[in-house]
N, C-alpha and C positions, 0 to 999 in steps of 0.2 A: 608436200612442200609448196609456199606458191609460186606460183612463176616467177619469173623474172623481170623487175621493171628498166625500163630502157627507157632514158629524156636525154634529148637533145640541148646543151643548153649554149649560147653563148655570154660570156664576162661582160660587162659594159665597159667601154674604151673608156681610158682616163682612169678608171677608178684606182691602180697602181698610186697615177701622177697626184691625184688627190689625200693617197693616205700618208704619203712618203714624209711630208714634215711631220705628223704625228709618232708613227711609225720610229725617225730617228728618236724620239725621246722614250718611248714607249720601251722597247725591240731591248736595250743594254739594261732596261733595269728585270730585268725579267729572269729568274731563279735557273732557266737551260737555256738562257745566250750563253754562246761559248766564246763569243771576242771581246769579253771586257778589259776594259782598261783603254780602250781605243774607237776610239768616236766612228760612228757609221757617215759615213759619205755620201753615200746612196744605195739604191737598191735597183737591180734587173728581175722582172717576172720569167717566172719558169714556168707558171699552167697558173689558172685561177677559173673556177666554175663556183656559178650559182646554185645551190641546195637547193633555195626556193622559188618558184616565180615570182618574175620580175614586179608582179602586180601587189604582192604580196607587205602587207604593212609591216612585218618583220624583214630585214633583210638579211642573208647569211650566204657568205664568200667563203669560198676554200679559197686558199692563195699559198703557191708556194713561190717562195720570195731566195733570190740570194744577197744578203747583207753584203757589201761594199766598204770594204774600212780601208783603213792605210798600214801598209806591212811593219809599219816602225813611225814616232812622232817627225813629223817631216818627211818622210818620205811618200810613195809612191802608191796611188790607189789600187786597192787587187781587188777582184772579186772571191767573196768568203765564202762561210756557210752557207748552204739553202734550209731554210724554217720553212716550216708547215703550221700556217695561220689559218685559222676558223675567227673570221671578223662578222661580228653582227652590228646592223645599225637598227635605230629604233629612232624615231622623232624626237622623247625623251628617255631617261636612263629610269626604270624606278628602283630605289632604295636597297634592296636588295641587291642589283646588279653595279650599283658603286665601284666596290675593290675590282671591278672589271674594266673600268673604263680604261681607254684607249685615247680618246680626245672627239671634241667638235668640229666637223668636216665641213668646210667653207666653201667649196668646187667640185665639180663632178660629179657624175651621176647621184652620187648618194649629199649634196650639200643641203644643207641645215638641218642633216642628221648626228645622231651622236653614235659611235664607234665605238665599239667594246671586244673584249674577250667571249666569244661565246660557249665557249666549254663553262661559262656558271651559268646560263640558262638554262631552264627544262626545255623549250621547246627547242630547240637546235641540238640539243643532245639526244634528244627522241630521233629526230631527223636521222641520227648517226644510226642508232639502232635498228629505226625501223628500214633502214637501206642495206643493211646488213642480214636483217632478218628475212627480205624478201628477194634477197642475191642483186641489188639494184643497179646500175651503167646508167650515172648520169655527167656527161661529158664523158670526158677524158677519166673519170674513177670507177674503179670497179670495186664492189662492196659483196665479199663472199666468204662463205659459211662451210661448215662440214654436213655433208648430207645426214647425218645420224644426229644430228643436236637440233632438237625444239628451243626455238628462241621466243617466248610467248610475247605478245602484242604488250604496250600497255604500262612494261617497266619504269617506273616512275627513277630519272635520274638524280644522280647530286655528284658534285664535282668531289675529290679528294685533295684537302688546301694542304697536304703534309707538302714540304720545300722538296722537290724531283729535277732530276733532269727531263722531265717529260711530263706529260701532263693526264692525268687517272678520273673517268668515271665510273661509276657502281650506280648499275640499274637494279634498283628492287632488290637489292641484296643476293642476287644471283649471279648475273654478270659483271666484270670488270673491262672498262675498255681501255685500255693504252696507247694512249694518240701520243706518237714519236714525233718532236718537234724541232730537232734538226736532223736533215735526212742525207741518205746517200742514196744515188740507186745503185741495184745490186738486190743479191740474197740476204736478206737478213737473218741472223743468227735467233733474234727472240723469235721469233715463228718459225725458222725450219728445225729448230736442236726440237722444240717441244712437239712441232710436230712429227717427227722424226723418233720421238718419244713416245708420242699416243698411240701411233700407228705399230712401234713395237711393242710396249705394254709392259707392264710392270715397274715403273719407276714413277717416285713420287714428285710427278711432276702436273700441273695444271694442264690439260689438255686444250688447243687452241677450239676456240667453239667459231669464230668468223676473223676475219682480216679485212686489210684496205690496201688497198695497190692502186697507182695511177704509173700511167706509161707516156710520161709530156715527150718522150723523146728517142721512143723506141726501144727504151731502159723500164726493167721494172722498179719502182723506188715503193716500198712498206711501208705504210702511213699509220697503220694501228695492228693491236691485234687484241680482241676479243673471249678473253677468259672466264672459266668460271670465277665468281668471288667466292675467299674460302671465308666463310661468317665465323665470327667469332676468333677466328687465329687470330696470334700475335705475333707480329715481329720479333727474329728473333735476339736483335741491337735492344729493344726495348724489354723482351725480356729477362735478357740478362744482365740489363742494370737496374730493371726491379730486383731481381733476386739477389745483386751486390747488397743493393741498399740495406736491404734486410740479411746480410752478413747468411745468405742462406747457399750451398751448396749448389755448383750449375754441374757436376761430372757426369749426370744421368742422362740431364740432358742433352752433352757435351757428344757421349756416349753413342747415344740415337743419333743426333746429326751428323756422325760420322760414318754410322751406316748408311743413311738415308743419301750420303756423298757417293760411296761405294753404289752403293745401288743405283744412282743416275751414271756413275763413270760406266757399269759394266753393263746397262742398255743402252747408254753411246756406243761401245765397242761392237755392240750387234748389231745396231741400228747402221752406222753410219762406218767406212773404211778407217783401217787401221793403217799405221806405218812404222818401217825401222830405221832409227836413228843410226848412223854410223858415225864414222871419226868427222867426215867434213863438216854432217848438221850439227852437230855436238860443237866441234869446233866453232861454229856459226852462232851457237847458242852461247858459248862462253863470251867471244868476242862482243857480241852485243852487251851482256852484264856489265863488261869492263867497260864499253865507251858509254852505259849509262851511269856506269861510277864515276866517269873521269867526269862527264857534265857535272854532276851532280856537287863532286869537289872544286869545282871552278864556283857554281851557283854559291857554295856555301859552306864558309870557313871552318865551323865548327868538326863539317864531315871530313878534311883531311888528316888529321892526325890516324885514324882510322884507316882509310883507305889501302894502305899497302898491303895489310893483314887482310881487307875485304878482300881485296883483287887477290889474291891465294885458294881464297873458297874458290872464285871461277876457273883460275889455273889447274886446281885440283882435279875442276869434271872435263877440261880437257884435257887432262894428261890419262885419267882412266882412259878415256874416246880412243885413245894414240895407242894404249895396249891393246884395245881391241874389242872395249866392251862397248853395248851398245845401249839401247834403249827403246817403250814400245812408244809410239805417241799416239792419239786420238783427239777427237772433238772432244772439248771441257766446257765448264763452263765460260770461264775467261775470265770473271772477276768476281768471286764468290768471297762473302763475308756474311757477318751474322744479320745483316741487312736483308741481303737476299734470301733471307729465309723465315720458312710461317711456320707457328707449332699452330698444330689444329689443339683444342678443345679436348682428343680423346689424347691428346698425348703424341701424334703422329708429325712428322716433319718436313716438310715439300721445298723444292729448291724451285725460285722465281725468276724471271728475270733476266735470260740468257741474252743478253746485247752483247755482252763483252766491256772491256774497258772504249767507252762515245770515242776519244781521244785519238783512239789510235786506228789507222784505216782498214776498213774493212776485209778486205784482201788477207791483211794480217790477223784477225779478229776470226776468221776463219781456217786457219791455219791448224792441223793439230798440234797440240803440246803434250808429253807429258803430265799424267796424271795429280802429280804432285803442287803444279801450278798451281791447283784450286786449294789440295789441302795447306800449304804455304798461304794463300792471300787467308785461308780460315785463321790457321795460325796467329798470322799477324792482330786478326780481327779481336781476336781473345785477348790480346796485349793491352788493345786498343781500350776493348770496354771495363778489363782493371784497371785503367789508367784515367778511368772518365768518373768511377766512382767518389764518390763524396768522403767515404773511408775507406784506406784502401783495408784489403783483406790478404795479408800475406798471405801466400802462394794458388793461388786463386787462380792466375794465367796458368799455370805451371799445369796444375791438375785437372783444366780444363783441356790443354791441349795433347797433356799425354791419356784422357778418356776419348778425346777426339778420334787419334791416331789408333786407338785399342778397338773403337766402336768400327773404324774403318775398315780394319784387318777382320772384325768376324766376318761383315757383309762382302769382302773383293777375296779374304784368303790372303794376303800380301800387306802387310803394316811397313807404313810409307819409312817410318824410321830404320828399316833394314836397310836403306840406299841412303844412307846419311849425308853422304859428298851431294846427290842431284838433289835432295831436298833441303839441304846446307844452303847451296848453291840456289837457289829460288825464290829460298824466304831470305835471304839477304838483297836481292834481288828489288824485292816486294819492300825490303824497308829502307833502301835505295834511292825508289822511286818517291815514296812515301817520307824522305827525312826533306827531295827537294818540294813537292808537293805543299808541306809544311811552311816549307822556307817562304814560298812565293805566297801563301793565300792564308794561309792559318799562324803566324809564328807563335802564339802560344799554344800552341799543339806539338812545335817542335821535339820538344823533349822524348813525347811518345814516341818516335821510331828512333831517335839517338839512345835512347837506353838498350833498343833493341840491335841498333850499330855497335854498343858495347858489348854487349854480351856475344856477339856474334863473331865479333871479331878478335876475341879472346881465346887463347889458343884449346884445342877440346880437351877434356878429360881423358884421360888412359882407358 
């Protein structure tokens, strides 16, 4: 393995104050800002190091930056999110690196430079690699690997333009790097569940090959993490509305990825502590459903006619809690859908991905939940992409989700449908969240989780 490289570097002063009017125009149009809707104000630097020497006719900044907006229109400035920006400057931009630009910098160390995104560069994404590959500490980042993975020199990069919350290189069809672009610090969920995964073995999950950590403040905060690329797989959102298209059968596949679930829940349970839910957490967990129902019917009128009948399903899993039953919980994934999932090539299924829902804080993103969280958000997912098809194909959700639940039950031994009230209770839960979600950002998408509010909220069969 090689050694380790260690540089010293310090940021050039001013360079924040210089980028800052670009930057506000820049920073809100951007696919994983998460305070749209609301004008940036300013911005406070949290760390910024130089990649390259300062001599260097490329120039490339880390910066992690916290966006400044205002809590409500008129009101009062707060400090927001922290982003993780990789800014390159160059004298001019060539043709290629366009959809990059960032704008023309007038002052400061970098003036009558032009400013870009450098995650579309090859040579700034080499930078990232090859500092990863050689375990590297320059400034305030540390760039580290798993001692067992050969990272070879040389990986020729290219950015991934698919719309993310985050932002994806793939070196030479090998590696995939995942630069997280707003950050918290703390443990991150996408690198300790998979690594926590690798380390116990057996679950089809991508094993972390290197990471990125910086410590501006005595806090660990996760900057990337480092994957194999699986070649050839396919998404499995994309999948499955090829196979609508063509009116062709998904239960098989439906089927595997329900084992392929199983099989990641039941190497978290080895991997990582388990817990027993009693009447108070229970209780805890129902109250929450309700006050995000009550939100939700205040956001939007359609969901209240509904609502009395929903709030029922949560009553019901606290009132089991109150006789006495309980429940196991674990580390999940947090937010699984057919998104976060690859079919390899031979047929095989790997779960991606493990952030959690960005949204919600961290703290909570690591929390264990019940099992069924994940098979609920799959559920819904199924909804989602008969819903998206060009034709529908009667019963098509239907049979995918009860091949899901059947595929589950051979790999865990326990099919999520024998606990009808906790997994009632979830996916209601899930299209809850999902009808307000709609309301605010998508409303003709609304329809998709209001059919699933109907049907849910209709009293069960016998």
């Amino acid at each position: 393995m090689p050694e380790a490289v260690t540089r010293t570097v310090t940021s050039p002063p001013g360079l924040l104050a210089s980028l800052d009017p670009l930057l506000r125009d820049w920073l809100p149009r951007q696919r994983w800002f998460a305070g749209k809707g609301r004008p940036v104000t300013g911005f406070s630097l949290v760390a910024a190091t130089d990649l390259l020497p300062a001599d260097s006719r490329l120039g490339l900044h880390h910066v992690l930056v916290r966006a400044h907006q205002q809590s409500a229109p008129g009101g009062p400035e707060e400090p927001g999110d922290c982003y993780q920006l990789l800014i390159g400057t160059r004298e001019a931009l060539p043709p290629r690196l366009v959809p990059a630009l960032i704008g023309h910098v007038t002052g400061g160390p970098a003036a009558g430079r032009t400013a870009y995104d450098a995650l579309y560069d090859t040579r700034p994404a080499e930078v990232l690699l090859e500092a990863i590959r050689t375990r590297a500490r320059i400034g305030g980042l540390r760039f580290e690997r798993e001692e067992d993975q050969e990272i070879r020199a040389g990986l020729v990069p290219r950015l991934m333009t698919a719309e993310q919350s985050n932002s994806s290189v793939v070196y030479g069809d090998t590696f995939i790097l995942k630069v997280l672009r707003r950050i918290v610090p703390g443990v991150n969920p996408d690198l300790e569940l998979p690594l926590a995964l690798a380390r116990e073995g057996g679950a089809p999950v991508p094993a972390p090959a290197g990471w990125v950590v910086a410590e501006p403040d005595g806090r660990s905060w996760v900057l990337g993490v480092l994957q194999p690329y699986l070649q050839g797989s396919t998404d499995g959102w994309e999948l499955a509305l090829r196979e609508l298209a063509k009116g062709e059968d998904f239960t098989a596949e439906a089927r595997a990825l329900g084992r392929a679930t199983a099989e990641v829940h039941t190497a978290l349970a080895r991997a990582l502590p388990t817990v027993t839910l009693g009447h108070a957490q229970v209780r805890q967990l129902a109250d929450g459903m309700i006050a995000r129902l009550e939100e939700a019917a205040r956001a939007v009128p359609a969901l209240r006619p509904h609502a009395p009948a929903l709030r029922t399903t949560f009553t019901a899993l606290g009132d089991l809690a109150a006789e006495g039953r309980t429940w196991t919980a674990q580390r999940v994934h947090g937010d699984l859908h057919l998104g976060q999932c690859l079919r390899a090539p031979s047929g095989e299924w790997s779960l991606i991905d493990f952030e959690g829902e960005p949204a919600k804080p961290l703290a909570e993103r690591r929390l264990p939940q019940p099992t069924v969280r994940d098979v609920a958000g799959m559920l819904r997912s199924f909804d989602y992409a008969a819903h998206s098809a060009e034709a529908p194909v009667p019963g098509w959700a239907a049979g995918c989700r009860a091949a899901y639940c059947t595929g589950y039950a051979e790999a865990a031994g326990v099919d999520p449908r024998t606990d009808p009230v906790l997994l009632r209770a979830h996916e209601t839960d899930k299209a809850v969240y999902e009808v307000l979600y709609e309301a605010r950002h998508r409303p003709d998408w609304l329809q998709v989780p209001l059919a699933a509010v109907r049907r849910l909220s209709a009293p069960e069969p016998a």
